[in-house]
C-alpha positions as protocol buffer text, in pm:
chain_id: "A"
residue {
  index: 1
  type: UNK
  ca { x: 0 y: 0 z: 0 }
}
residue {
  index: 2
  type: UNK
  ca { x: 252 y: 262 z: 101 }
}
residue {
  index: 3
  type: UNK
  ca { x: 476 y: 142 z: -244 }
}
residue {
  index: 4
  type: UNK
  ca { x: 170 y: 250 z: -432 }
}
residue {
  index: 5
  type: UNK
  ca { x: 78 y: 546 z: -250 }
}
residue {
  index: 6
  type: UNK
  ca { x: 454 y: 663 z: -324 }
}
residue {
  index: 7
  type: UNK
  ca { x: 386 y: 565 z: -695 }
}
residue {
  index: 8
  type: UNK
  ca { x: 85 y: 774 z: -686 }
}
residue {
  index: 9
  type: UNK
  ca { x: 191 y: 1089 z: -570 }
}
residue {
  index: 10
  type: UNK
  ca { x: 516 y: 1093 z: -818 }
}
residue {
  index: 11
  type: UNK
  ca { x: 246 y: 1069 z: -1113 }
}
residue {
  index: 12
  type: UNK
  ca { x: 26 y: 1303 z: -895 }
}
residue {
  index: 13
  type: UNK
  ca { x: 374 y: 1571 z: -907 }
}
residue {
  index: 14
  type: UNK
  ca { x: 418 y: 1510 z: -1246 }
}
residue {
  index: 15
  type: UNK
  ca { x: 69 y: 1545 z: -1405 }
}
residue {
  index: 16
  type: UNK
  ca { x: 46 y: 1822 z: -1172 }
}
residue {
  index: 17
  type: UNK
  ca { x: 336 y: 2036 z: -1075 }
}
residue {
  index: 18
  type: UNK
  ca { x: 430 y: 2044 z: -1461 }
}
residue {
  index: 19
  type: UNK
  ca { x: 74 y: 2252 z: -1561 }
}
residue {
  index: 20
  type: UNK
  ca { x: 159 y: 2506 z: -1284 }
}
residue {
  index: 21
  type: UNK
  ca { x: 300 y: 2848 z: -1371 }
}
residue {
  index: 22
  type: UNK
  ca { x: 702 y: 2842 z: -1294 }
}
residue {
  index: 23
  type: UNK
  ca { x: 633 y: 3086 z: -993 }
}
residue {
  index: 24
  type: UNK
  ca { x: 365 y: 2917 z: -835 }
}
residue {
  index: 25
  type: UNK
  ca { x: 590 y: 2593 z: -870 }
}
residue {
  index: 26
  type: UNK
  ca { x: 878 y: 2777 z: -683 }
}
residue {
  index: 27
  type: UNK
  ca { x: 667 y: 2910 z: -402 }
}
residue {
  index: 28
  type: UNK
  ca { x: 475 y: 2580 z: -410 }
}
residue {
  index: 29
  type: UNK
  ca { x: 834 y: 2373 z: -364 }
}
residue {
  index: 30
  type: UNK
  ca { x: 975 y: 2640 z: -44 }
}
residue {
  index: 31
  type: UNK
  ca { x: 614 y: 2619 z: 123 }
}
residue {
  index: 32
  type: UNK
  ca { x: 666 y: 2249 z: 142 }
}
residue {
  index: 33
  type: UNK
  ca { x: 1062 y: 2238 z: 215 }
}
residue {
  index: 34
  type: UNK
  ca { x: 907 y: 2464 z: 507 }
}
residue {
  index: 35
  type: UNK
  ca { x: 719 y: 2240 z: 660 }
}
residue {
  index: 36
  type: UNK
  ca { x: 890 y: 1936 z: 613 }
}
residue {
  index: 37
  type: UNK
  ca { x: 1191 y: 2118 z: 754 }
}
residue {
  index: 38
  type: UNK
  ca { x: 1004 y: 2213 z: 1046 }
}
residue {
  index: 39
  type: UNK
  ca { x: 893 y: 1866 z: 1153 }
}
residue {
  index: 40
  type: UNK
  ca { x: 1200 y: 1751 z: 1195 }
}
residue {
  index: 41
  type: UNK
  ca { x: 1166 y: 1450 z: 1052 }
}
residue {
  index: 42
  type: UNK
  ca { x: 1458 y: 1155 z: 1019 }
}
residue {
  index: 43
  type: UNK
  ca { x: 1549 y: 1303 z: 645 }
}
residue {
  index: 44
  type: UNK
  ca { x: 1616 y: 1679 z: 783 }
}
residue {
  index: 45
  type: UNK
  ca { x: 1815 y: 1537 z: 1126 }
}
residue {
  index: 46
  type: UNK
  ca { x: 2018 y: 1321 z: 912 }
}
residue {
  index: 47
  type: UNK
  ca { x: 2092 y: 1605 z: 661 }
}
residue {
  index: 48
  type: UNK
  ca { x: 2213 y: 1830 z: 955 }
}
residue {
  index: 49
  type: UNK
  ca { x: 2410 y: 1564 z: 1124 }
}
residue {
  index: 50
  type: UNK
  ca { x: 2559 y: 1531 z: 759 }
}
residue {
  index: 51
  type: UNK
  ca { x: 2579 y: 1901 z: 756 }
}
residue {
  index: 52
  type: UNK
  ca { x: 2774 y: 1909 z: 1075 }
}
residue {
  index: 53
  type: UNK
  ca { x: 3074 y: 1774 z: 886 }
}
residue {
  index: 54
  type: UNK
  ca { x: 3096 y: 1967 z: 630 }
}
residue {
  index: 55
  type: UNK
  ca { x: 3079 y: 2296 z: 867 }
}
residue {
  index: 56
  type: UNK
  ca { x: 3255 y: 2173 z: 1158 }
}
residue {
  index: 57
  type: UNK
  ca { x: 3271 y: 2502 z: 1348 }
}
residue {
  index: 58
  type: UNK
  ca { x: 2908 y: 2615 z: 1289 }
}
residue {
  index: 59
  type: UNK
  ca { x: 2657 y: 2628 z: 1558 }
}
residue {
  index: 60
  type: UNK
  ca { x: 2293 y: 2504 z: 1603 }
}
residue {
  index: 61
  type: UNK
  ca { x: 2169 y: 2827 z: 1458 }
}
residue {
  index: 62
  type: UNK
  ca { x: 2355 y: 2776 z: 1175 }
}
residue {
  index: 63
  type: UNK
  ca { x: 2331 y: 2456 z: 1072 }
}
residue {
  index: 64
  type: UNK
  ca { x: 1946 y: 2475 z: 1123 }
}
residue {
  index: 65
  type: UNK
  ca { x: 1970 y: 2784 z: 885 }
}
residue {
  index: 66
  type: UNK
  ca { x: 2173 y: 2589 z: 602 }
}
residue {
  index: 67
  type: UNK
  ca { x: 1956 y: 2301 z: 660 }
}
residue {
  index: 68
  type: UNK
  ca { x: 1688 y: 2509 z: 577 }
}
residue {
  index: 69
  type: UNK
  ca { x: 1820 y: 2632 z: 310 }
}
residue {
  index: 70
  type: UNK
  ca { x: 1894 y: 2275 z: 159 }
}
residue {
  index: 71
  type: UNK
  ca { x: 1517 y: 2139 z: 230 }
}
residue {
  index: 72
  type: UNK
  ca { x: 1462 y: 2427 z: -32 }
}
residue {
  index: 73
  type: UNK
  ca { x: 1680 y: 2333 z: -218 }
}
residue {
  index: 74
  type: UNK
  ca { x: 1628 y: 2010 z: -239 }
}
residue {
  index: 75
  type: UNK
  ca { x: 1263 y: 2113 z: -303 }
}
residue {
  index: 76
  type: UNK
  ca { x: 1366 y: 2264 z: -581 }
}
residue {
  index: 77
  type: UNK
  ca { x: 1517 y: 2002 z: -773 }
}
residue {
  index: 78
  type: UNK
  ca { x: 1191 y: 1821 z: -712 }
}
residue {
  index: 79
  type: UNK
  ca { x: 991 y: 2112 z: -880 }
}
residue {
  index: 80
  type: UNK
  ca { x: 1241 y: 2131 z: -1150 }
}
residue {
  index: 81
  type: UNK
  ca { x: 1211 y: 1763 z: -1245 }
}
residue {
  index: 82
  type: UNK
  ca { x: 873 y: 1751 z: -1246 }
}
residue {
  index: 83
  type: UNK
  ca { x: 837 y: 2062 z: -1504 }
}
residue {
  index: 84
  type: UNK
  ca { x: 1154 y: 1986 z: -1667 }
}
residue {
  index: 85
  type: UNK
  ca { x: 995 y: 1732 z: -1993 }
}
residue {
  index: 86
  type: UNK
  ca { x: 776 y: 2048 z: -2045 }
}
residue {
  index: 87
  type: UNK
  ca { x: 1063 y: 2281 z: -2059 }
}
residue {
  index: 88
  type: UNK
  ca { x: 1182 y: 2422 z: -2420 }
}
residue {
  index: 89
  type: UNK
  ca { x: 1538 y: 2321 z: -2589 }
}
residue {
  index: 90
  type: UNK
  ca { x: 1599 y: 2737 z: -2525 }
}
residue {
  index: 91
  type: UNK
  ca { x: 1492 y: 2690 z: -2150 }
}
residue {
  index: 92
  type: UNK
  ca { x: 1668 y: 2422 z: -2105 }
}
residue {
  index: 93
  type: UNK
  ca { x: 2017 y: 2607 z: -2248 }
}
residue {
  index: 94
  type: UNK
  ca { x: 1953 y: 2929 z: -2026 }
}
residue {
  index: 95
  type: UNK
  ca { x: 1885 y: 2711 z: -1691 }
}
residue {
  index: 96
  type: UNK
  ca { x: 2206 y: 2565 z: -1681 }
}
residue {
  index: 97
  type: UNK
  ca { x: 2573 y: 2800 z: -1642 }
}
residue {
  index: 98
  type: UNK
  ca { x: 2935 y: 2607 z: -1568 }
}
residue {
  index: 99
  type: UNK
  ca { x: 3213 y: 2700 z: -1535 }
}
residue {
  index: 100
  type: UNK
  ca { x: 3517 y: 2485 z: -1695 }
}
residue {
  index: 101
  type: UNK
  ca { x: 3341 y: 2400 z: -1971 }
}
residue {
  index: 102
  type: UNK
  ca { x: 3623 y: 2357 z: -2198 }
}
residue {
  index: 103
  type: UNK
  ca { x: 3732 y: 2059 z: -1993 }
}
residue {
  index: 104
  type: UNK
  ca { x: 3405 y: 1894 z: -2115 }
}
residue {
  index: 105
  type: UNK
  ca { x: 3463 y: 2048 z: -2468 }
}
residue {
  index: 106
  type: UNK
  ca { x: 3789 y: 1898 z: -2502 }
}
residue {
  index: 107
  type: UNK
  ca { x: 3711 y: 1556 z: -2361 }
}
residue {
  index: 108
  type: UNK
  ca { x: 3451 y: 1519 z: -2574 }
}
residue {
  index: 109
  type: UNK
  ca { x: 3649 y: 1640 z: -2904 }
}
residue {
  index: 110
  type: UNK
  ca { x: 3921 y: 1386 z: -2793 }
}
residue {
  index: 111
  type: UNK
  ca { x: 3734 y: 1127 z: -2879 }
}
residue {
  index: 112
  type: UNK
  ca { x: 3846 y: 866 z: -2596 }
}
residue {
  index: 113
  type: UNK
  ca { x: 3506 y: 851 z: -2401 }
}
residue {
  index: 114
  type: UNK
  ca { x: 3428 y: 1040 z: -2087 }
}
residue {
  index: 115
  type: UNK
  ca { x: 3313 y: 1021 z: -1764 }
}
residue {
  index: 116
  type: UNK
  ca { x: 3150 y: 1229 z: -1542 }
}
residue {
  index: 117
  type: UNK
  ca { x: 3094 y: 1140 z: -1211 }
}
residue {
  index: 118
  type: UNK
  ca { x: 2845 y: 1386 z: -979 }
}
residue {
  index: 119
  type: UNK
  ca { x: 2770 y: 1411 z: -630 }
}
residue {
  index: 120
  type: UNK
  ca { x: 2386 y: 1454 z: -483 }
}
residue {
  index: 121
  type: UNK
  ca { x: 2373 y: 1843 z: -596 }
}
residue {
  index: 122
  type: UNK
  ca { x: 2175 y: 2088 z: -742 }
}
residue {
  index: 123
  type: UNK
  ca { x: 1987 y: 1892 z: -1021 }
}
residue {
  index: 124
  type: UNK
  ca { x: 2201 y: 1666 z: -1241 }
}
residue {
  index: 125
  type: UNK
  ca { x: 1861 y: 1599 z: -1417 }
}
residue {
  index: 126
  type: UNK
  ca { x: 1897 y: 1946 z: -1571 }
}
residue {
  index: 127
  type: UNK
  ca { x: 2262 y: 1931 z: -1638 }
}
residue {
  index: 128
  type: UNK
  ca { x: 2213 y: 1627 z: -1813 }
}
residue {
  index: 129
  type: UNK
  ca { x: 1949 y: 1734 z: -2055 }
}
residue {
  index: 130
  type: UNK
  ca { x: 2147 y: 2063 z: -2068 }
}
residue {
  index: 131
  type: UNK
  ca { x: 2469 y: 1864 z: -2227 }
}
residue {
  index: 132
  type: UNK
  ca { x: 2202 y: 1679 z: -2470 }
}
residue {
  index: 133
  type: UNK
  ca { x: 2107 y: 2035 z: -2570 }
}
residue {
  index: 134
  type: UNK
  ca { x: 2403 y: 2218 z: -2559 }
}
residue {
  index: 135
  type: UNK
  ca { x: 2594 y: 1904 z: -2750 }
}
residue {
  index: 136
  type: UNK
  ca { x: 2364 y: 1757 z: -2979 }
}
residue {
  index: 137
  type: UNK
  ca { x: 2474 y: 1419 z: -2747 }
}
residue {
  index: 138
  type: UNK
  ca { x: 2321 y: 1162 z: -2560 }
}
residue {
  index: 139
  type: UNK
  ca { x: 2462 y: 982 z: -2244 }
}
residue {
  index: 140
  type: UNK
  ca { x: 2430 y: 701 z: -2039 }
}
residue {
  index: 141
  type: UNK
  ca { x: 2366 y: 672 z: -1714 }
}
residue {
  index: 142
  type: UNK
  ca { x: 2288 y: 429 z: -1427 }
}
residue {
  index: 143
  type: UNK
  ca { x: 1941 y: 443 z: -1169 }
}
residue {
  index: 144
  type: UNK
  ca { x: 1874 y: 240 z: -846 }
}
residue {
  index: 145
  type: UNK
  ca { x: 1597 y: -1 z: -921 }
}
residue {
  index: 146
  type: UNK
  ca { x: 1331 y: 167 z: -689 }
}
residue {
  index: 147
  type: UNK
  ca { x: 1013 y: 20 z: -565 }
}
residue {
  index: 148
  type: UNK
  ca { x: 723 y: -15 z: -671 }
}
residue {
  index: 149
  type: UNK
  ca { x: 862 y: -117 z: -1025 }
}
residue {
  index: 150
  type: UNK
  ca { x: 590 y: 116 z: -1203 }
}
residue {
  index: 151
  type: UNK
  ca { x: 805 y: 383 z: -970 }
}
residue {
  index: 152
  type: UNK
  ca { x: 1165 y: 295 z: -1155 }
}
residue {
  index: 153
  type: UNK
  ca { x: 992 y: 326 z: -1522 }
}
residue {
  index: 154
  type: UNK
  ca { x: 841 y: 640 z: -1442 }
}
residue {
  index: 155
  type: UNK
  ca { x: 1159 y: 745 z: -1350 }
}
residue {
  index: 156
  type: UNK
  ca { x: 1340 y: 579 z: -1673 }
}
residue {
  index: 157
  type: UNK
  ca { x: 1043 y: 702 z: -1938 }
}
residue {
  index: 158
  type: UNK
  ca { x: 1119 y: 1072 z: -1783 }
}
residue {
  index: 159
  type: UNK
  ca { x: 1543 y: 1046 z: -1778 }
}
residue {
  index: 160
  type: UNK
  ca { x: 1492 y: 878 z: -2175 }
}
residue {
  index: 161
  type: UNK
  ca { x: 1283 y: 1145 z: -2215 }
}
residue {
  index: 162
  type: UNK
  ca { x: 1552 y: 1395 z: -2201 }
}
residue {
  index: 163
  type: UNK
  ca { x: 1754 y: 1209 z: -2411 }
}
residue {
  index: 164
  type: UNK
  ca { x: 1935 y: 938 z: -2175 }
}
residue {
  index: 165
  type: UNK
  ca { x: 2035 y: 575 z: -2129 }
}
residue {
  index: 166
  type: UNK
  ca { x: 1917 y: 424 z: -1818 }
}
residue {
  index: 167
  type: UNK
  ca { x: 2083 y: 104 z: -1723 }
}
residue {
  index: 168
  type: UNK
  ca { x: 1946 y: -86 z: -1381 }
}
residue {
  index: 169
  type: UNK
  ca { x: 2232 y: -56 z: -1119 }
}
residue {
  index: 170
  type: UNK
  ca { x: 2126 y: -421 z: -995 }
}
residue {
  index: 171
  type: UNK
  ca { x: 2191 y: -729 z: -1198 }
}
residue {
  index: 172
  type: UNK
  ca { x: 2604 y: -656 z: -1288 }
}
residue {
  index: 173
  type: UNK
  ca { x: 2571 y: -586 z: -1648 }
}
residue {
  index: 174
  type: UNK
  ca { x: 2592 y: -225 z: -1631 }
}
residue {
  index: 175
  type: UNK
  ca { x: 2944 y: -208 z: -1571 }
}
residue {
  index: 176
  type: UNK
  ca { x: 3069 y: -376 z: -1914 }
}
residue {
  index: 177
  type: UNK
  ca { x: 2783 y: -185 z: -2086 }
}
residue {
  index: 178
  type: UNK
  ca { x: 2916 y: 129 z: -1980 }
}
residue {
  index: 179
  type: UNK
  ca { x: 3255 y: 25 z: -2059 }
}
residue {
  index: 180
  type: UNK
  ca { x: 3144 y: -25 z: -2416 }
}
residue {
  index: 181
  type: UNK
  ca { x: 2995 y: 329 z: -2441 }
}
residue {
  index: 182
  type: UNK
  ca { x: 3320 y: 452 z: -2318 }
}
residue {
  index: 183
  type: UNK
  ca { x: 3575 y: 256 z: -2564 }
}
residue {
  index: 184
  type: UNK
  ca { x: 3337 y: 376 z: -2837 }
}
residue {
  index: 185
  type: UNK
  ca { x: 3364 y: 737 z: -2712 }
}
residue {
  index: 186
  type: UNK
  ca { x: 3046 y: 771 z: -2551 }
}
residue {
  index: 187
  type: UNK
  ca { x: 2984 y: 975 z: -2236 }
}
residue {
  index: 188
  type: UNK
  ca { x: 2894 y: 820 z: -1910 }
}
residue {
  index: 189
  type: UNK
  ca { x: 2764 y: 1037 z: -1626 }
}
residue {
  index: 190
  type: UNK
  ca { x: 2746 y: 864 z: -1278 }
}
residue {
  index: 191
  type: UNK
  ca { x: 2628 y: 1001 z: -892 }
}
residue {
  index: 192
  type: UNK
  ca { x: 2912 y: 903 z: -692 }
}
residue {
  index: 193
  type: UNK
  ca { x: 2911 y: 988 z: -407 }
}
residue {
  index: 194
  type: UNK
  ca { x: 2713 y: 722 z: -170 }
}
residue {
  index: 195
  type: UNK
  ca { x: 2826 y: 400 z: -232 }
}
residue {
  index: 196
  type: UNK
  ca { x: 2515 y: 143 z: -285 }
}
residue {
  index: 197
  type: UNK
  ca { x: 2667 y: -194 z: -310 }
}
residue {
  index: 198
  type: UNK
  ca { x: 2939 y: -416 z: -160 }
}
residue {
  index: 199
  type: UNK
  ca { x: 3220 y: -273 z: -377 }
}
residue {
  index: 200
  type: UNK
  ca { x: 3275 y: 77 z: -237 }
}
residue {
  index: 201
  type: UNK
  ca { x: 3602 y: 242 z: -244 }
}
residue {
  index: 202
  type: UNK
  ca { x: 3721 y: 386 z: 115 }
}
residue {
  index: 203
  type: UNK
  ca { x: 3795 y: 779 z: 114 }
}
residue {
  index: 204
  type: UNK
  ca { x: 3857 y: 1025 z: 356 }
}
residue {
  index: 205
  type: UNK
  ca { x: 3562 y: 1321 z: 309 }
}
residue {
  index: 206
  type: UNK
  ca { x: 3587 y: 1591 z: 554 }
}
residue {
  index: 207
  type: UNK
  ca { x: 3851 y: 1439 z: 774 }
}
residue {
  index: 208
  type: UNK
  ca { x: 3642 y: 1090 z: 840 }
}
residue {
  index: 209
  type: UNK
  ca { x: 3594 y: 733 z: 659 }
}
residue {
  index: 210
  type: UNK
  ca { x: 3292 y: 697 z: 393 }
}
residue {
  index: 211
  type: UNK
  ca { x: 3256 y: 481 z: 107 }
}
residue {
  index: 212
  type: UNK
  ca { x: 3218 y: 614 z: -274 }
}
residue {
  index: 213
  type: UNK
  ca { x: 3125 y: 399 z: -565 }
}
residue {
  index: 214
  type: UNK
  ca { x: 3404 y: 231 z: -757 }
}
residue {
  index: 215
  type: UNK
  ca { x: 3285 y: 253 z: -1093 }
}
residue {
  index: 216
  type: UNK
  ca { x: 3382 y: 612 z: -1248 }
}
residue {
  index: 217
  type: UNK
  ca { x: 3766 y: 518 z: -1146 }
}
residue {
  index: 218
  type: UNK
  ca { x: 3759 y: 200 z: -1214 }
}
residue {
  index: 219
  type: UNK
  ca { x: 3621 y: 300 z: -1591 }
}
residue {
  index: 220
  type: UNK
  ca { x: 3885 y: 517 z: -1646 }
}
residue {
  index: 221
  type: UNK
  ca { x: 4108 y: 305 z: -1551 }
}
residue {
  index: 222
  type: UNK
  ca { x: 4015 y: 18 z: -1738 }
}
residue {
  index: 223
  type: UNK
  ca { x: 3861 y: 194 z: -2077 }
}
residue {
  index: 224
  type: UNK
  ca { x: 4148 y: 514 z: -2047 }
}
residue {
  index: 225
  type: UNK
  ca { x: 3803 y: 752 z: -2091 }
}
residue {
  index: 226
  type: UNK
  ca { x: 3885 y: 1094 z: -1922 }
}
residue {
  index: 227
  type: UNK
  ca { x: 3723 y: 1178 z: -1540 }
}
residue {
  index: 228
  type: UNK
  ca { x: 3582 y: 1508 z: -1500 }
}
residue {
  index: 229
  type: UNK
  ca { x: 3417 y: 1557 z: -1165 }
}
residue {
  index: 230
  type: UNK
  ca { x: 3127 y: 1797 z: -1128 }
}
residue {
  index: 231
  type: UNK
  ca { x: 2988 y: 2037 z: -869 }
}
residue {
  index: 232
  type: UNK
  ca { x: 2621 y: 2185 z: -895 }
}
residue {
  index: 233
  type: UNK
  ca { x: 2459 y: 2446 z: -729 }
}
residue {
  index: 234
  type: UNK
  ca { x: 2207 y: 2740 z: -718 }
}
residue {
  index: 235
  type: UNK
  ca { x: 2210 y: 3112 z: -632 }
}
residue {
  index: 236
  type: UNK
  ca { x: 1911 y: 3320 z: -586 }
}
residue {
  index: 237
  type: UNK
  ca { x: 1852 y: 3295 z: -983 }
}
residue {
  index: 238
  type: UNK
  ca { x: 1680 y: 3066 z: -1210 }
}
residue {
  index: 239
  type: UNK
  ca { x: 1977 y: 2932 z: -1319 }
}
residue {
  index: 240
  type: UNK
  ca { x: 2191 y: 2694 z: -1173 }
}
residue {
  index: 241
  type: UNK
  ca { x: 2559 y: 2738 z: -1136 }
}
residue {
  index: 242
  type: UNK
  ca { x: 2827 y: 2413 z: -1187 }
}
residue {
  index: 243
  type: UNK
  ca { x: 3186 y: 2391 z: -1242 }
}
residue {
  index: 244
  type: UNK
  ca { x: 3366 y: 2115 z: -1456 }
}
residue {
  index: 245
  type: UNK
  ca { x: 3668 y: 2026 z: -1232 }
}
residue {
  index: 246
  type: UNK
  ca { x: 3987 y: 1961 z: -1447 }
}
residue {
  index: 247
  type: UNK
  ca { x: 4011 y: 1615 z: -1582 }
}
residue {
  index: 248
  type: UNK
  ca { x: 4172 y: 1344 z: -1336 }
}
residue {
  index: 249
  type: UNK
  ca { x: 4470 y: 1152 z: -1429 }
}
residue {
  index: 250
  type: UNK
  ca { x: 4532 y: 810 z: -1355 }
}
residue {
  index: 251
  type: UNK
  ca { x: 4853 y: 710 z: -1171 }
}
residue {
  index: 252
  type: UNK
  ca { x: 5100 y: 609 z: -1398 }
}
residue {
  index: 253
  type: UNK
  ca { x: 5206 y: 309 z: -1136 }
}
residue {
  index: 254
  type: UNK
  ca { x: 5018 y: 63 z: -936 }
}
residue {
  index: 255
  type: UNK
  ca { x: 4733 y: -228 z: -982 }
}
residue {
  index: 256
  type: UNK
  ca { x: 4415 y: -127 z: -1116 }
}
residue {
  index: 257
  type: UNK
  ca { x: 4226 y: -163 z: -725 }
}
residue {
  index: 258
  type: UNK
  ca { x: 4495 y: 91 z: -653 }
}
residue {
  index: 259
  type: UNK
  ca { x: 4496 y: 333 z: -947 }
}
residue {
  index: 260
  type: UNK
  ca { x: 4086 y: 361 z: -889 }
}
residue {
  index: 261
  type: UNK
  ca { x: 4151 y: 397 z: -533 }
}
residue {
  index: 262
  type: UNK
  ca { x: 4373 y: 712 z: -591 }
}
residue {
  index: 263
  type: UNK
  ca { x: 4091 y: 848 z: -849 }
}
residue {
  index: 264
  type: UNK
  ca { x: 3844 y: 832 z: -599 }
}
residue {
  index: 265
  type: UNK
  ca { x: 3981 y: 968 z: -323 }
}
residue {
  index: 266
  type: UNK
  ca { x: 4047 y: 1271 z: -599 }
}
residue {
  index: 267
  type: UNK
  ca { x: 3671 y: 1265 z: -692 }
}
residue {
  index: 268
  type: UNK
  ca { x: 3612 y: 1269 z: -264 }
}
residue {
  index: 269
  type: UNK
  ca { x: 3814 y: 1539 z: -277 }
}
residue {
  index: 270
  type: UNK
  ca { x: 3693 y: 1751 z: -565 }
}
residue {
  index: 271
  type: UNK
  ca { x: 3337 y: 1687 z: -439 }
}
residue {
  index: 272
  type: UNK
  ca { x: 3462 y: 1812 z: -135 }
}
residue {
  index: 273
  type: UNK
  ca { x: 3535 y: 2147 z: -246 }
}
residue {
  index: 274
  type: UNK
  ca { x: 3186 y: 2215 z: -442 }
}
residue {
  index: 275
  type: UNK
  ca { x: 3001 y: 2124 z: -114 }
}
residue {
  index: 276
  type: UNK
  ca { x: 3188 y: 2333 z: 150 }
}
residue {
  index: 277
  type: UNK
  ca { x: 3144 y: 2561 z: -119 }
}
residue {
  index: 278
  type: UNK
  ca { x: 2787 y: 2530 z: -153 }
}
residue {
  index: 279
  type: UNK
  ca { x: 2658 y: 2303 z: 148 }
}
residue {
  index: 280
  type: UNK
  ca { x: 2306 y: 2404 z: 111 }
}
residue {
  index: 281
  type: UNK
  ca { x: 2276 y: 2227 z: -223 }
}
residue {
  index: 282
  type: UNK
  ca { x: 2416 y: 1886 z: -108 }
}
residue {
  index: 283
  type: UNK
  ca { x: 2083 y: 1703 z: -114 }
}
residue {
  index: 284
  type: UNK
  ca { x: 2246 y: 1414 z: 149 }
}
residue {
  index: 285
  type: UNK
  ca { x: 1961 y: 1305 z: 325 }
}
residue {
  index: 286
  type: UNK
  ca { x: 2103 y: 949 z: 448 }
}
residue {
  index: 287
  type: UNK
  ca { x: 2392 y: 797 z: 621 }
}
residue {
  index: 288
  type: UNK
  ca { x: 2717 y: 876 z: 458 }
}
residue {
  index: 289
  type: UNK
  ca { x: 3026 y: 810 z: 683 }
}
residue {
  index: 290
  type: UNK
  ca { x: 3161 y: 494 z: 802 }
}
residue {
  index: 291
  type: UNK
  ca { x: 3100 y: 541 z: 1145 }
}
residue {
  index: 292
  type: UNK
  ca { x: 2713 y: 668 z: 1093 }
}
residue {
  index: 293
  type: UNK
  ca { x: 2648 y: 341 z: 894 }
}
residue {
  index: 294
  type: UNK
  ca { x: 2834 y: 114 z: 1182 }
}
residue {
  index: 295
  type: UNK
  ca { x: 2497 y: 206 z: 1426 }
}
residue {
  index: 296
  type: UNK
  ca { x: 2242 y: 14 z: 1523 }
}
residue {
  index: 297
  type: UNK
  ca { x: 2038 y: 338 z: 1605 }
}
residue {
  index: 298
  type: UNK
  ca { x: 1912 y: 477 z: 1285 }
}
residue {
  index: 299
  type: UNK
  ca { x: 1868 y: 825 z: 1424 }
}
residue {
  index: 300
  type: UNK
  ca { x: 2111 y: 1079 z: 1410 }
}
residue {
  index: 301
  type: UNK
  ca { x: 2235 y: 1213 z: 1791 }
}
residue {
  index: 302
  type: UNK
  ca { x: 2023 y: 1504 z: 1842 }
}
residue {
  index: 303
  type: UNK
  ca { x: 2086 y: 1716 z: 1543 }
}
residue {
  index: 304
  type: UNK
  ca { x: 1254 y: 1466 z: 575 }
}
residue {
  index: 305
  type: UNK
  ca { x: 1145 y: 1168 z: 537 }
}
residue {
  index: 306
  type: UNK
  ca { x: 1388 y: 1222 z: 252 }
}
residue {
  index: 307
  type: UNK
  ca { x: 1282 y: 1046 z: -78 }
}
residue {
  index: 308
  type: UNK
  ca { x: 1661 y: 1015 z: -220 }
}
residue {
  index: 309
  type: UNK
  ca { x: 1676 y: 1120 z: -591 }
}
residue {
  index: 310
  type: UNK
  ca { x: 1709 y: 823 z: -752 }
}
């Protein structure tokens, strides 16, 4: 009952939220990061504790202000995908503005395949469709197999929509799919930042242990595509704001488990930088770090029920 209730208020936000003039949308999405944020609810607690890594030396004031701030944030990448298949080729070029571009120019002029491997920020839905636009190139990509089922192919009809591949992350075939699209200088754009299976890479973020999916490095390392990492955010504007980080090199020496794990501490760490950056608009609603996961107790120590986007 509560997988179909789920099911039914995504279609409910898409057949809905897409028919409503932008501005209503916006103050629509903050009315309802406002509340949730106010209830306190396991998805806001866990983003602060989150939070209160990333801005060691704030206070309770603060962090309940940047947690806010995120809720609405977050919020907003909601509203956004849910208007975004009714959204021109022109709107979809003016929402997006990055910075380093020409690192994703030249990779994809090289000819050698690229990947581009995002944390939980701003809306990589947008960016996405933006390169589609803005290239004249498709992409693909991998999504969590949610539940109910009829929940993951809404989710894959809207991402092919924009002009995606979706590949399941269950099953194991994605990886040498992926690898294929690389060797024939394809681009590959992965969330990498919370590990989701058994195979997780161990890097420090913000001076403690968490796990980060192996597969961007372990691409690169195995296909020789380029790795760009890249940040997302938004400012008080309709657009949002990213930055291509320089490409990453792999180590010249070592096995291949120890190349990837030098590439991914450097993706940890370039991730890193866009969130203290921009902590507001790192949509991290569950358990990140090592030592969070280790507990029994699934609440965070004093500090919504966030739907992660898949």
């Amino acid at each position: 009952m509560n997988e179909k209730l789920t099911d039914a208020l995504y279609g409910l936000g898409w057949s809905t939220v897409k028919m409503l003039p932008e501005p209503v949308a916006v103050g629509l999405g903050k009315q309802i990061a406002d509340v949730a944020w106010r209830r306190r609810g396991k998805g806001v607690l866990r983003l602060e504790s989150n939070l209160a890594r990333v801005l060691p030396d704030a206070d309770a004031a603060r962090l309940a202000a940047v947690s806010r701030a995120g809720m609405r944030s977050y919020m907003r990448y909601w509203m956004e995908s849910f208007r975004l298949p009714t959204w021109s080729a022109e709107r979809i070029r003016d929402g997006f503005m990055p910075e380093g571009l020409e690192h994703l120019e030249e990779s994809l002029a090289s000819g050698r395949g690229t990947v581009i491997a995002l944390p939980h920020m701003g809306n990589y839905d947008l960016a996405g469709a933006w390169v589609t636009t803005r290239f004249g190139v498709g992409f693909t990509t991998v999504a969590e197999r949610l539940k109910p089922e009829t929940l993951y192919d809404r989710f894959v009809a809207y991402r092919e929509g924009l002009g995606m591949e979706v590949l399941p992350h269950a099953g194991g075939s994605a990886f040498g799919t992926l690898a294929r699209r690389l060797r024939s200088g394809g681009l590959v754009c992965l969330v990498a930042d919370r590990d989701m299976s058994a195979s997780g890479i161990e890097v420090t973020f913000f001076g403690e242990s968490a796990k980060m999916p192996a597969g961007p490095a372990m691409l690169a390392v195995q296909t020789g595509a380029r790795l760009l990492p890249v940040t997302l955010w938004y400012d008080d504007s309709p657009v949002m704001k990213g930055r291509v980080h320089a490409p990453l090199e792999v180590p010249e020496n070592g096995t291949r488990a120890e190349k990837a794990a030098v590439l991914t501490q450097q993706i940890a760490d370039a991730f890193a930088s866009g969130i203290a950056d921009h902590p507001q608009d790192w949509h991290m609603l569950q358990r990140l770090w090592l030592a969070d996961l280790a507990r029994r107790d699934d609440e965070p120590t004093d500090k919504s029920s966030g739907t992660e986007k898949p």
